[in-house]
Backbone as CSV, one residue per row, in Angstrom:
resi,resn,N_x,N_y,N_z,CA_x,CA_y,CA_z,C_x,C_y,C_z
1,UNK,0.838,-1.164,0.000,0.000,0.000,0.000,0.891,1.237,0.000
2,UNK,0.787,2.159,-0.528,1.165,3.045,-1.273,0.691,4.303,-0.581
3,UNK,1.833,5.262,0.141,1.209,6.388,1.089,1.296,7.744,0.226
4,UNK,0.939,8.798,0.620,1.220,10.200,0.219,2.985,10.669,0.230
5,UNK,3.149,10.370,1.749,4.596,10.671,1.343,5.557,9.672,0.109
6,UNK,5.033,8.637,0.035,5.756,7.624,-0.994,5.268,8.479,-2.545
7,UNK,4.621,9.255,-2.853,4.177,10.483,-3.919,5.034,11.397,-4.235
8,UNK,5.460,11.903,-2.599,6.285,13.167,-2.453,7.476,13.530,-2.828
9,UNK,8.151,11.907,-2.232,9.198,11.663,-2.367,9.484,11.302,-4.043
10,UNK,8.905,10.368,-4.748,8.856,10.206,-6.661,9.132,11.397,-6.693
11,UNK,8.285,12.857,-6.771,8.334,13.883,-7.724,9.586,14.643,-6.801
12,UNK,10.118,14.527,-5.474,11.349,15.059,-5.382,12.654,14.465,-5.918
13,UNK,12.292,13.219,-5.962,13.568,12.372,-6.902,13.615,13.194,-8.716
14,UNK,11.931,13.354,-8.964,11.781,13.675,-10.308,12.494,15.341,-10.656
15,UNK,12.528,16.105,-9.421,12.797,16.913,-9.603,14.786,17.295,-9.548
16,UNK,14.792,16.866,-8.760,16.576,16.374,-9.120,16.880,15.059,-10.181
17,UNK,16.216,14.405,-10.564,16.491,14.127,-11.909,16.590,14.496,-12.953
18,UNK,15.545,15.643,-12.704,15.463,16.287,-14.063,16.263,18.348,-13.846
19,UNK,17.315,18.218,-12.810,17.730,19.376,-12.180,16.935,20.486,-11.913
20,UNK,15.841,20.685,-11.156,14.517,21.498,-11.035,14.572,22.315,-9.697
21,UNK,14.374,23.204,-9.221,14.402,24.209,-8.359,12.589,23.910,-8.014
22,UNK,12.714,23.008,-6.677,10.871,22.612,-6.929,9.931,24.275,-6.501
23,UNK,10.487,25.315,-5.779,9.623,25.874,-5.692,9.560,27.097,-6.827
24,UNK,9.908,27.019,-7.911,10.196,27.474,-9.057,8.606,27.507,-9.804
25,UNK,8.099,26.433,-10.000,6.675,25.864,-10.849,5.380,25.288,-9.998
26,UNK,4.644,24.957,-11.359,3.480,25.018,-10.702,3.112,23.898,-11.207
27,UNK,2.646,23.122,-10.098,2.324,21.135,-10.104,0.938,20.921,-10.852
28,UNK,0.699,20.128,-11.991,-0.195,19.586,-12.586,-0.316,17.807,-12.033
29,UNK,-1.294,17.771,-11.092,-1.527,16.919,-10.805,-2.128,15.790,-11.586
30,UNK,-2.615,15.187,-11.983,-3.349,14.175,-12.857,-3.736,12.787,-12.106
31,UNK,-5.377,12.449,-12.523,-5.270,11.448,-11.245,-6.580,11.013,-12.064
32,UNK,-7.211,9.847,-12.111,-8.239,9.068,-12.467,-9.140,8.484,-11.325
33,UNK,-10.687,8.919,-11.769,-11.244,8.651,-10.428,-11.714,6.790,-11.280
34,UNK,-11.567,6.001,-11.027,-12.088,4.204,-11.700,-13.492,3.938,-10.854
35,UNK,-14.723,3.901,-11.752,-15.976,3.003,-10.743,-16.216,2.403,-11.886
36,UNK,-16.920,1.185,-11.786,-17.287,0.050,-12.565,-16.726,0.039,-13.591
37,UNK,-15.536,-0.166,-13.698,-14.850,-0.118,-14.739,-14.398,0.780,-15.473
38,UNK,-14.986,2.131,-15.367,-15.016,3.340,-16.238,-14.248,4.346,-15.751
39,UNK,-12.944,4.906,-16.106,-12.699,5.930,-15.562,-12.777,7.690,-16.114
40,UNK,-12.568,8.648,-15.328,-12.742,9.450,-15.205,-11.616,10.551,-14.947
41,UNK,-10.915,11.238,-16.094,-9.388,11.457,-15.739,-9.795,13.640,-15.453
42,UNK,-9.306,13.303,-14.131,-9.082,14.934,-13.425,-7.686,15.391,-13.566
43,UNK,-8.005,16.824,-12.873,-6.543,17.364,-12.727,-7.051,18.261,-11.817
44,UNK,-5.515,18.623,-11.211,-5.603,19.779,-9.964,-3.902,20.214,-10.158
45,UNK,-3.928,21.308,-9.877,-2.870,22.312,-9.810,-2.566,22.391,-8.709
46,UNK,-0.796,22.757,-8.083,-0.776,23.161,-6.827,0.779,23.433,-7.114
47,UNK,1.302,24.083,-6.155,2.260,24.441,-5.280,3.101,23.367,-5.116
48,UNK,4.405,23.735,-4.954,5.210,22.865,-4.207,4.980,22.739,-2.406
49,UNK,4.617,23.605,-2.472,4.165,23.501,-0.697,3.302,22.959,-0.424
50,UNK,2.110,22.979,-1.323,0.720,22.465,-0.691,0.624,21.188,-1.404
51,UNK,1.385,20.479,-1.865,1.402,18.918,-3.057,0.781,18.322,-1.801
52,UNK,1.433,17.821,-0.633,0.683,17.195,0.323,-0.807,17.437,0.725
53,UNK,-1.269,18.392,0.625,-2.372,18.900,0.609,-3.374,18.901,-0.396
54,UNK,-3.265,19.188,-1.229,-3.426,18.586,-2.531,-3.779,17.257,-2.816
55,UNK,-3.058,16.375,-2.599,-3.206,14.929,-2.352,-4.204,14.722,-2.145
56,UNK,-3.982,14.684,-0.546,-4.960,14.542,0.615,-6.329,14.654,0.039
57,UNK,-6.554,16.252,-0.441,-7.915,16.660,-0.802,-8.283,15.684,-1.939
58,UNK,-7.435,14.823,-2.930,-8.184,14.663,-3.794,-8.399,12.965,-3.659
59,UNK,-7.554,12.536,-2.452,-7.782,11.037,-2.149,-9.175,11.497,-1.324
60,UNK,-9.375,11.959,-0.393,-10.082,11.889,0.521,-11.748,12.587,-0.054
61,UNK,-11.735,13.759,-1.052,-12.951,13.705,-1.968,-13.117,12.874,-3.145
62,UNK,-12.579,11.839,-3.029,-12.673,10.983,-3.977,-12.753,9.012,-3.609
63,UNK,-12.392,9.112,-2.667,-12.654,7.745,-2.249,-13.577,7.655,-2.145
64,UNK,-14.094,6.072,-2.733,-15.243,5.214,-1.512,-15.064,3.889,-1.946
65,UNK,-16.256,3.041,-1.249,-16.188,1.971,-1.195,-16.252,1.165,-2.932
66,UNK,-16.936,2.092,-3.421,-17.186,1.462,-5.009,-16.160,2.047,-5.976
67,UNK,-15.548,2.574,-5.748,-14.239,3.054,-6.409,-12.711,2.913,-6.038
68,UNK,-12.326,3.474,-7.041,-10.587,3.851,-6.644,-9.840,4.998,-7.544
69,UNK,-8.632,5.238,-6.679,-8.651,6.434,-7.124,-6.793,6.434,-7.905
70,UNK,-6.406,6.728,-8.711,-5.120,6.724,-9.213,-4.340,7.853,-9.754
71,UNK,-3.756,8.227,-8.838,-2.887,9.470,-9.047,-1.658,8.913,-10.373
72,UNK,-2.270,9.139,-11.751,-1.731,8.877,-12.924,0.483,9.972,-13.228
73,UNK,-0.367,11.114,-13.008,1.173,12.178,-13.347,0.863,13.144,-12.693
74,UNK,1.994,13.391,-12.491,2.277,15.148,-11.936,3.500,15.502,-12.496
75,UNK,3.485,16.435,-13.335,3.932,16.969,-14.380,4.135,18.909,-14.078
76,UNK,4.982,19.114,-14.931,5.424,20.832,-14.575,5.500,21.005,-16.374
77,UNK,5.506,22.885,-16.468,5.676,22.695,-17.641,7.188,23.759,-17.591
78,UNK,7.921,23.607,-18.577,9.275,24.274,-18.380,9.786,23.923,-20.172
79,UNK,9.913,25.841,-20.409,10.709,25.812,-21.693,9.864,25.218,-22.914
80,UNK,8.406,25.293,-22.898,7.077,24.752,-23.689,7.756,23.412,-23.825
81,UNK,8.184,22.690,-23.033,8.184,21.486,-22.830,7.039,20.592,-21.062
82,UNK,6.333,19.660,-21.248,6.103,19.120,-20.435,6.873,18.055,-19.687
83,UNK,6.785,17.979,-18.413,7.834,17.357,-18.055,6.858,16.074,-16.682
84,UNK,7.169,14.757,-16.812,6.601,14.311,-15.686,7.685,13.672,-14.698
85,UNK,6.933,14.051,-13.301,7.976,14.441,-12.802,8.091,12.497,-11.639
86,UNK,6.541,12.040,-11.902,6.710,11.004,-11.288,7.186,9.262,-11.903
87,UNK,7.770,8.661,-11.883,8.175,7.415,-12.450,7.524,6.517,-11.994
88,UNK,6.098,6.382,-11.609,5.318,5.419,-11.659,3.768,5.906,-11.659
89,UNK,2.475,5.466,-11.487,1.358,5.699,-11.082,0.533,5.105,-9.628
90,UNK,0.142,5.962,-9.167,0.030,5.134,-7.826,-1.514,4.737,-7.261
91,UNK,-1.715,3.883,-7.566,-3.242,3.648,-6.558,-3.829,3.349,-5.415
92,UNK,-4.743,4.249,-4.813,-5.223,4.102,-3.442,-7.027,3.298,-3.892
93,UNK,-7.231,2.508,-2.925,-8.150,1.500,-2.465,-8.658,1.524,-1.290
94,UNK,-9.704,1.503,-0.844,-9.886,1.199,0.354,-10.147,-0.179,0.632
95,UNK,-10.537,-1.080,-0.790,-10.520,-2.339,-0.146,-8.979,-3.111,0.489
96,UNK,-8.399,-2.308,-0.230,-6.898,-2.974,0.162,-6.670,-2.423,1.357
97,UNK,-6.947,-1.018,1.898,-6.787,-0.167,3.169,-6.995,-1.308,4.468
98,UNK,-8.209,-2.032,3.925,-9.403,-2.707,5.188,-8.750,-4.168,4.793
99,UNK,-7.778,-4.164,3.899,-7.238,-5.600,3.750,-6.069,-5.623,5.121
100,UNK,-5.487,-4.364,4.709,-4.117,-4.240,5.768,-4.684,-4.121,7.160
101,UNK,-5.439,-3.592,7.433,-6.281,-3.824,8.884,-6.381,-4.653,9.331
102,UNK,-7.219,-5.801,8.481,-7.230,-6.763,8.819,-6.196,-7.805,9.137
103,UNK,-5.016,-7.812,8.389,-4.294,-8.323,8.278,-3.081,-8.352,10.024
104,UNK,-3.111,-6.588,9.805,-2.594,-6.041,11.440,-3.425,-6.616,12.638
105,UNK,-4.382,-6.759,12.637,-5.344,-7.189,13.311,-5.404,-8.536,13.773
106,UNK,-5.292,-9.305,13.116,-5.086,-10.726,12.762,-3.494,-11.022,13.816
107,UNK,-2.351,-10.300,12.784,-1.279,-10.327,13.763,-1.048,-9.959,15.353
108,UNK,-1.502,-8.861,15.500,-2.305,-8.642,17.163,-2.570,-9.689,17.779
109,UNK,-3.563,-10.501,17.009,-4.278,-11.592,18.130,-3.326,-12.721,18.320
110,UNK,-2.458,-13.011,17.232,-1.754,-14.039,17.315,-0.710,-13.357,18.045
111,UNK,-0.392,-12.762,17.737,1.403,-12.162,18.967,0.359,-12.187,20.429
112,UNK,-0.317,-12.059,20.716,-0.540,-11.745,22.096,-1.190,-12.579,22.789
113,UNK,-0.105,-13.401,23.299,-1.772,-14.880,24.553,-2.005,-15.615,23.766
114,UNK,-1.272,-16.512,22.778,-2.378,-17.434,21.961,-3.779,-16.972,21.830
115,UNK,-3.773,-15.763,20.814,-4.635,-15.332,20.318,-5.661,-14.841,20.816
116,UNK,-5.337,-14.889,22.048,-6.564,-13.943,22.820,-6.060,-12.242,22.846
117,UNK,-7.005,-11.610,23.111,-7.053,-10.284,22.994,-6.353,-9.616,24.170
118,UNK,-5.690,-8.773,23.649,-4.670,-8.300,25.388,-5.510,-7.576,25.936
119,UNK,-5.595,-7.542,27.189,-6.291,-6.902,28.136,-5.423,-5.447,28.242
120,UNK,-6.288,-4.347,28.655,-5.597,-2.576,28.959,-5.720,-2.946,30.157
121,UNK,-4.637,-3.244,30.846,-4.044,-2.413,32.281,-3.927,-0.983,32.959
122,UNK,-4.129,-0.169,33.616,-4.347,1.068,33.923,-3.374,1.250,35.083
């Protein structure tokens, strides 16, 4: 599973890859909202400061249970050239979210007491 900062970090690699001064430009986000098969390709603009923010807003107005959401490129433009700045595409799920839960969850019971539930001490 695939976090925001694991985003942040791509387009800061992208940006010293490609020798970039990040607070120089202005972030073209690109991101596909997927329900029943069909997707739906957005964009959002931002800042080098607010990319985290940014994110956030567009995982979090965009999730649910019948969808998913895929932050495709984030791209700058420099010298009427486009430039992308991330080397992969990344997708958030919530079924996979409630997979890893479960999964943590699961491990909990088994690390603790032969699988019984640890008791809170005070």
């Amino acid at each position: 599973m695939y976090t925001i900062s694991n985003i942040i970090e791509d387009i800061r690699r992208g940006c010293a890859r490609n020798n970039l001064n990040e607070d120089c430009f202005t972030y073209r986000i690109i991101y596909y909202v997927n329900e029943n098969g069909t997707g739906t390709k957005h964009y959002s603009d931002s800042t080098y400061n607010d990319l985290r923010r940014t994110l956030e807003n567009i995982i979090r107005g965009n999730i649910s249970l019948t969808n998913n959401i895929s932050i495709a490129q984030t791209t700058i433009r420099k010298n009427e050239r486009c430039i992308c700045l991330q080397s992969r595409s990344y997708s958030f799920d919530l079924s996979e979210y409630f997979r890893t839960i479960c999964i943590k969850k699961e491990k909990y019971y088994i690390d603790n007491n032969y699988g019984r539930e640890k008791v809170q001490w005070y």
